[in-house]
N, C-alpha and C positions, 0 to 999 in steps of 0.2 A: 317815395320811400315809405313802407311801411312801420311802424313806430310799435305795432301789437305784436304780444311775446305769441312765439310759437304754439301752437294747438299740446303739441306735447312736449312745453316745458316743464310742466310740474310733475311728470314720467319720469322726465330725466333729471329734476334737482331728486325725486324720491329713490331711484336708481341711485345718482349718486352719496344720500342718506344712506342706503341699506350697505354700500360699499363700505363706505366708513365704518358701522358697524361690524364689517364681516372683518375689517383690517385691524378695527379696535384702535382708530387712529380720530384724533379730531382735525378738521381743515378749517382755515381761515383766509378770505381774500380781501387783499386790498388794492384799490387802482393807483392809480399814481399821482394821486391827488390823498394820498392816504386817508380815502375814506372806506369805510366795509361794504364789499361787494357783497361774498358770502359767510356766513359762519356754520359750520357744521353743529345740529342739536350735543354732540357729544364733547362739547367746547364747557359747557354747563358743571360736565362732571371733575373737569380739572380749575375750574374756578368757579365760586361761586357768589356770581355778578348776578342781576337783574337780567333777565331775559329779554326784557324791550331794548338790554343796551348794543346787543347783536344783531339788531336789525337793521337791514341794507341805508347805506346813508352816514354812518356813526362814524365820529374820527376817530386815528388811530390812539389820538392822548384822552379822550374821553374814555374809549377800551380802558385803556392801561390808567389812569385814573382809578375807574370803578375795582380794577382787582388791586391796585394799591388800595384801595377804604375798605376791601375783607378781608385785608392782614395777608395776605400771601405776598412773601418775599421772595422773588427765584432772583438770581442771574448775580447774587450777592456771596463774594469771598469770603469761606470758611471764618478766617481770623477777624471779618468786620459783622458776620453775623451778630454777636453780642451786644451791640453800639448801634444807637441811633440812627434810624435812616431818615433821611430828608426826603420830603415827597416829588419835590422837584426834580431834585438830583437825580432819583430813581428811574422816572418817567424820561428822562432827557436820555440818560445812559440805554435803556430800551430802546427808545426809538431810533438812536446812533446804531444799534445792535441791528432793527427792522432796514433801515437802508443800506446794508451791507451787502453785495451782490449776492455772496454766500455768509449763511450762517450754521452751524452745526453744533448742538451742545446739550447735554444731559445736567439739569439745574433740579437742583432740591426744593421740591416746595412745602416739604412738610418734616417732620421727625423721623420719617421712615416710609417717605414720597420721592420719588423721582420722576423725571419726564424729559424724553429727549425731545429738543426744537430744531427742527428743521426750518429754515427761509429759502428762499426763492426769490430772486430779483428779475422778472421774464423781460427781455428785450424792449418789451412795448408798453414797460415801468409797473406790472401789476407784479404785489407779492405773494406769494404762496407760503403759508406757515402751516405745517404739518407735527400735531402732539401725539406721544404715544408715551400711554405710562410703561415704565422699565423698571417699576420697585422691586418683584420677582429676582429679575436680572441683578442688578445693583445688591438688593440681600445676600443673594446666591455669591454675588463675587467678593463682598463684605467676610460673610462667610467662608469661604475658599481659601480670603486673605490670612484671613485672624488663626483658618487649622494650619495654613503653612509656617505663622508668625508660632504657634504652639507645639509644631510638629520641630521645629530649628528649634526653640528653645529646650524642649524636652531632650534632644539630639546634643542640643550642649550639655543639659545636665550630663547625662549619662557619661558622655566623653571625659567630662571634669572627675567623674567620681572615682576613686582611688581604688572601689572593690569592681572586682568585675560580674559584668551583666552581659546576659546575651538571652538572646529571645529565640524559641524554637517554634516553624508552623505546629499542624498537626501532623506532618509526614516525617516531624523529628527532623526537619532540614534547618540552619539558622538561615535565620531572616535579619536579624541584627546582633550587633556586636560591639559593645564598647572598646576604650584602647585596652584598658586595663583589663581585658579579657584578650585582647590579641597579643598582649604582651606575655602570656603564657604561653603561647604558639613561638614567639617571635616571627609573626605573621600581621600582615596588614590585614583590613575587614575583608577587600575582595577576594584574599585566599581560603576565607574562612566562611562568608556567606556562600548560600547555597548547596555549601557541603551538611554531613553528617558526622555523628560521631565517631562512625567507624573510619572515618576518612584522617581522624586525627586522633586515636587511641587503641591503644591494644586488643584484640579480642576479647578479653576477659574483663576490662574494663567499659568497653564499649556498649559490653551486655546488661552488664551495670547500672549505667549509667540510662539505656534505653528504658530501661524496665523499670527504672524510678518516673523518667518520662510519661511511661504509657499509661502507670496508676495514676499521676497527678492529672494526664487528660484525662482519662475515663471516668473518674469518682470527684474530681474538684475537689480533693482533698490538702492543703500543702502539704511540703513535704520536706525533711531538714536532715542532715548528714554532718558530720565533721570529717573533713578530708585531709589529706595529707598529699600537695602533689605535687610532683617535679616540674620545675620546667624547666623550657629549651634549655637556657643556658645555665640548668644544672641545679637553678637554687631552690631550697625550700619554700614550698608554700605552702602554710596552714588556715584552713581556712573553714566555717561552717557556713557550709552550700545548703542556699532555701529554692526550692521549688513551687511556683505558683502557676494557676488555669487563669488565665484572662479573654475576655472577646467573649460573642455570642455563638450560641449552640449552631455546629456547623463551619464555625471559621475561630474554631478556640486557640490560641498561641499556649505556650509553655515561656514562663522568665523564670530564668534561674539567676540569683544572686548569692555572690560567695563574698561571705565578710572576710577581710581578711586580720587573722588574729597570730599573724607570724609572730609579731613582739610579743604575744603572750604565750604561747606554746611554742617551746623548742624543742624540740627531740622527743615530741610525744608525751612530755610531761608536764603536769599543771603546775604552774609557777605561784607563789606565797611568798607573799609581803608580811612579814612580824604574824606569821601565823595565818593571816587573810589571804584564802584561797581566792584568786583573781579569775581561775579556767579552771575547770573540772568536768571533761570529756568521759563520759560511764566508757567505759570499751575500748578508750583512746579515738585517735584519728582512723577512720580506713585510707589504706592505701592507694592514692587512686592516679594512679603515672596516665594522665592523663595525654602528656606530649608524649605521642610516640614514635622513637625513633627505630625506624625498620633494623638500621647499624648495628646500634647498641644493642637492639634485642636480638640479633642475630651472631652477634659477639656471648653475649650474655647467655644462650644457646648453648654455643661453643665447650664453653668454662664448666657450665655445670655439668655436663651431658659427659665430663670426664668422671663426677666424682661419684659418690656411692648415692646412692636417690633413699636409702634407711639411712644413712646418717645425716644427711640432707633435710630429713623430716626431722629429726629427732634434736637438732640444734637447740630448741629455745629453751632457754636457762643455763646451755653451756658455754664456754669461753672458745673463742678459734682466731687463730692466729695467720695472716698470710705473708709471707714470704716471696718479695716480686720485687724487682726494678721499675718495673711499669709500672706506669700511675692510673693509665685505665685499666690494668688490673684489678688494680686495688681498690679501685673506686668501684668495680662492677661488682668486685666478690665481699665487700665490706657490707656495701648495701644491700646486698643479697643476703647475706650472711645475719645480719642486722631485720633484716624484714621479718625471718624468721625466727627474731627473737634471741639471736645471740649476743652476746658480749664482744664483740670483734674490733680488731686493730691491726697494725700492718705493718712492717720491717722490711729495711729497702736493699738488706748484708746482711752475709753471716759472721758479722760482727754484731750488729743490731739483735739478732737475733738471739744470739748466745748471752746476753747484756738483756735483754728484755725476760728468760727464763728464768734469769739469776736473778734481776729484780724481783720476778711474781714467787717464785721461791722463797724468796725472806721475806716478803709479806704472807706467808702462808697463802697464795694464792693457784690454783690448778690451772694446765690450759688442757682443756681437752682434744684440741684437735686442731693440725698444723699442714696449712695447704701449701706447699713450695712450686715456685714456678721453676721449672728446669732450664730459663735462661739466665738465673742468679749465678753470678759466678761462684765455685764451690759449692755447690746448692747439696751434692753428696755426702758433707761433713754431717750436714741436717739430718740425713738421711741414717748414721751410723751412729745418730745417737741415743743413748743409756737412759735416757727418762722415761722412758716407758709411755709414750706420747703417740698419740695414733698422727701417721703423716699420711699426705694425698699426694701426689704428682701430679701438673698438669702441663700438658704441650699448647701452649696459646701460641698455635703458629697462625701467624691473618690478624692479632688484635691491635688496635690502634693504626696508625698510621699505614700499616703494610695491609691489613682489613680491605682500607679503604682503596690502595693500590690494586690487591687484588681482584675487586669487581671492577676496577677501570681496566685491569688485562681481556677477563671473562665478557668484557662490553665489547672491548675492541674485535675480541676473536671473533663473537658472535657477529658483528656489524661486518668482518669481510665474509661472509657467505650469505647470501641470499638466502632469503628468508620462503621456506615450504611457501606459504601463504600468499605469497607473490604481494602486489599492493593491497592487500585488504588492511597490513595495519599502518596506520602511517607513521611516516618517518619520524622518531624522537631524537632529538639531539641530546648529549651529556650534559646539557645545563639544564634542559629542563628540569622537569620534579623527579625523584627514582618513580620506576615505575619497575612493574613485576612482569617480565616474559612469561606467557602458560601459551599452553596447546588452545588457541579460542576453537579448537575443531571438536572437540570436547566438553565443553562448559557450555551448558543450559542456554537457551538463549535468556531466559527472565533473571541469570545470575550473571550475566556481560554487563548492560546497560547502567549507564549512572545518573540519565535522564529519563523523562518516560513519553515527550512528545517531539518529536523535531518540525517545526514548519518552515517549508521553503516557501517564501512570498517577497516577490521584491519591490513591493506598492509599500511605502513607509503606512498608508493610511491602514490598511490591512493589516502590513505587520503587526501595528498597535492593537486592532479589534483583536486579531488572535490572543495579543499577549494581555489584555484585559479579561478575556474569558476564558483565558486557561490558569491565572493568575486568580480570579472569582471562584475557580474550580479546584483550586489547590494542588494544581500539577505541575510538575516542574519539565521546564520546557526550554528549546534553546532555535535561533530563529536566524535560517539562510539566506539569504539574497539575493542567490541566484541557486542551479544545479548543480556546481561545480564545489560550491560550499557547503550544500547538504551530502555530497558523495563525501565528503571531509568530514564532516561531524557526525555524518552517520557513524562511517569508522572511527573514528575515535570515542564515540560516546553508546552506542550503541543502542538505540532508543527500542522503545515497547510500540511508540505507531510513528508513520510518517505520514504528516502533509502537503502534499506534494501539487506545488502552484505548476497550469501546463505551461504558460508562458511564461517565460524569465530569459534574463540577456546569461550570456557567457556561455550556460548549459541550459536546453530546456528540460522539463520535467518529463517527460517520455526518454530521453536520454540516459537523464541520471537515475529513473527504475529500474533503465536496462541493465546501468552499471552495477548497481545494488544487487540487482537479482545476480548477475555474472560471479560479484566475490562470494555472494551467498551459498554458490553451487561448491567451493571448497569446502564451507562451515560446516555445513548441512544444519544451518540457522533461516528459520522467514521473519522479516518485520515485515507486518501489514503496514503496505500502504495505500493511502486514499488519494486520490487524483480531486485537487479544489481548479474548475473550470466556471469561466463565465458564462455560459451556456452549454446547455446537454445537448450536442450534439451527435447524433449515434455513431459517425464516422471516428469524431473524438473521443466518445466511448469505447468504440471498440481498438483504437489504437492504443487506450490505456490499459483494455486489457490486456492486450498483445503485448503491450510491454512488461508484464506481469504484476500489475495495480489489485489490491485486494476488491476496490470499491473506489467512487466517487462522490461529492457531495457539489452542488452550485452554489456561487456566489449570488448575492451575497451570505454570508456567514454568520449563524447566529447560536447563541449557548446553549438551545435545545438540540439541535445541530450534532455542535462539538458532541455532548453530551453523549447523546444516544452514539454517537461514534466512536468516543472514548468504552462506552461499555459495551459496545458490540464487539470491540479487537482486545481491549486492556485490560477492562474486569473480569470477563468471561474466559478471557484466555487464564488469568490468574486463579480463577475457582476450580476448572480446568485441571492445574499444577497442582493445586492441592489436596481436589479428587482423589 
């Protein structure tokens, strides 16, 4: 039996030296006699013991002795750090730890040290103790912890605050929402993130309201308003709305906050305590009917488009009087009437009626001008009377509750005939949200869409890359899971590009281009789409394009990628438009 070490054992312990370095890990062995086989030089770096005590021969409680006397404490409970440690105790509890068949555990050796311990208990009783410092790791999740711990409590604030706040990207889409800003919707956040202004206020507001947007991103200047604005369920809000630029250049949000100063301004006028002006608004409130309701404004429509459009200008300063049984009459044409600066009030008879003249007559008071709804009973008497009173007639056939009856007849009729279009738009049911029938054979393609990217990918791990890099990129995007589901959300959402995974369960992606292309031959609409394939393979190139695929890109998938792909189909087409 030969007793001399191998010709090239010191090859192979220096081999196994440079490993350790390349792994950045330190190794430790001990036999089964818990004395040290070997120690790795990088054993040095995580404690700092005397170098003769690592050489072959040393017992295991001599090791751990030595780094007990240079004050490094691991394998010790948070709550007993504080407190005295006993030397013995320490040593004992270690080495019950080193005879454990498995050991696995990231201990703290410092203020802002960490190192995971591996053991090893091999069959034939030697141990294998494997270190690797993890501080990086351990910071990073510290950190990760503490913005999730900031980001929930920030998310409470805002939830608790009584004014509402909502945060705009830079494509004027929200990104977040308090309640007390959804409760001006009477809408929860997810009906309201994602969308746009226009998705929830009238044209004339919307425009508004954008344009204050685009100066506060462009110039970082804030930016402040006093508003006036209704909501859903009808009541007043006053409020002065501050607009602020926050983030770094390139991913800058918009926060608008609206105090709300209902208690002190009602009706547009600044309220005084013993003389002490409490509000004083230069200009008053703008009116800013933020919740819009398609109904009302389409009643509202109605009403006015009967009366004279010069005396309709020319209301403010004058008195007007309406005459109606209906209450959403009166509510649409008071407020109207009122916007424009009149004096206005309402009579539900022509008892009330005749009683309200005689009043404003012995007060020395004028009306100038008296709207009668021709469902008042006797509404005629009004009509033949001697005051010399300019009157309007109006037919409110459709308002209020028969309105609403109305477009559920005009829904029904339309839904028993088949629709020109065949499947291109998908089926809506009467709960969902109103939505607006048009000719889509007509309308632009870049004025359809309400997203701007669709990807079909049905890898979760993909899904995510996608929606991290189109999310980084500020585009709003919405993500299939198979082909079946991107022929669906294409028609309904109508995107600017599609990506389009080849493989997927249900439908594959050469399938559902084909279908794409098929509705597209009624529009006379193209969305470019790009074919995302694991390999370029020409036969699978050339079958995407025979399915009519704009272009392709390999996996894997990266934001230089996206990028140049997004601008090749989405910006270019858009400059394009406005060529």
């Amino acid at each position: 039996m030969n007793d001399v070490a191998s010709p090239d054992a010191n090859i192979r312990l220096g081999m196994f030296e440079a490993a350790c370095d390349i792994l950045a890990a330190a190794v430790i062995v001990y036999d089964k006699n818990d004395c040290l086989v070997f120690a790795s030089r990088q054993v040095l770096r995580y404690f700092p013991i005397p170098a003769d005590t690592l050489k072959p021969g040393t017992r295991l409680r001599d090791v751990l002795s030595a780094i007990f006397d240079s004050g490094v404490r691991y394998g010790i409970p948070p709550e007993q750090r504080h407190k005295a440690v006993n030397r013995e105790e320490w040593i004992s509890n270690r080495i019950s730890a080193h005879w454990r068949e498995q050991y696995d555990a990231v201990e703290r050796l410092g203020r802002d040290r960490w190192i995971h311990f591996r053991k090893r208990r091999l069959p034939s009783g030697y141990n294998v103790t494997t270190l690797v410092d993890v501080s990086e790791q351990k910071k990073q999740e510290e950190q990760w912890r503490s913005d999730l711990e900031r980001i929930a409590l920030t998310e409470e604030i805002l939830e608790t605050l009584p004014s509402p706040v909502v945060i705009k990207d830079r494509n004027f889409a929200y990104i977040a929402a308090n309640k007390a800003f959804c409760a001006i919707y009477n809408a929860n956040a997810d009906g309201i993130l994602g969308r746009s202004v226009w998705d929830l206020a009238d044209a004339e507001n919307a425009e508004r309201i954008e344009r204050s947007d685009r100066m506060v991103l462009e110039t970082g200047e804030p930016y402040s308003v006093p508003e006036h604005v209704i909501r859903a369920d009808g009541t007043d809000l006053y409020a002065i709305t501050r607009k602020y630029r926050i983030g770094a250049p390139g991913h800058h949000a918009i926060v608008t906050v609206m105090e709300d100063v209902t208690a002190l301004a009602a009706g547009n006028r600044a309220v005084s305590d013993d003389g002490d002006v409490l509000l004083s608004v230069p200009g008053g409130f703008v009116e800013a009917q933020n919740c819009f309701d398609p109904v009302r404004d389409a009643e509202r429509r109605l009403l006015l488009e009967q009366l004279n459009g010069d005396e309709l200008r020319a209301l403010s300063g004058k008195r007007a009087l309406v005459a109606t049984p209906n209450p959403r009459i009166e509510e649409i044409l008071v407020g109207e009437f009122r916007a424009r600066g009149a004096d206005c009030c309402a009579v539900h008879s022509v008892y009330e009626h005749d009683a309200f003249l005689a009043l404003a007559a012995r007060e020395g008071l004028s009306v100038d001008l008296v709207v009668i709804d021709n469902n008042l009973p006797d509404h005629e008497r009004i009509l033949s009377n001697d005051r010399g009173i300019a009157t309007r007639v109006i037919v409110p056939d459709g308002i209020g509750p028969d309105f609403m009856r109305t477009l559920v007849e005009e829904h029904e009729l339309l839904s028993e005939n088949a629709s020109p279009l065949g499947d291109i738009l998908t089926p809506v049911s009467l709960s969902d949200d109103w939505y607006i029938a048009t000719d889509i054979s007509v309308m632009l393609p870049g004025a359809v869409g309400d997203i701007e990217v669709l990807v079909a990918e049905d890898n979760q791990i993909n899904q995510f890359v996608f929606s991290q890099i189109l999310e980084g990129m500020g585009i709003s995007h919405r993500i299939a899971e198979n082909g079946e589901e991107a022929v669906m959300l294409w028609r309904k959402h109508q995107p600017r590009l599609v990506l389009m995974d080849i493989s997927m369960p249900v439908m594959n992606g050469i399938d559902a281009a084909m279908e794409i292309r098929e509705a597209e031959k009624l529009t006379g609409t193209h969305t470019p789409i790009v074919a995302v394939t694991a390999q370029a393979l020409n036969v699978d190139m050339q079958n995407c394009m025979d399915a009519g695929m704009d272009d392709y890109i390999t996996k894997p998938v990266s934001p230089d990628m996206i990028e140049a792909i997004y601008r090749r189909y989405v910006s270019s087409g858009r400059e394009k438009a406005v060529a």
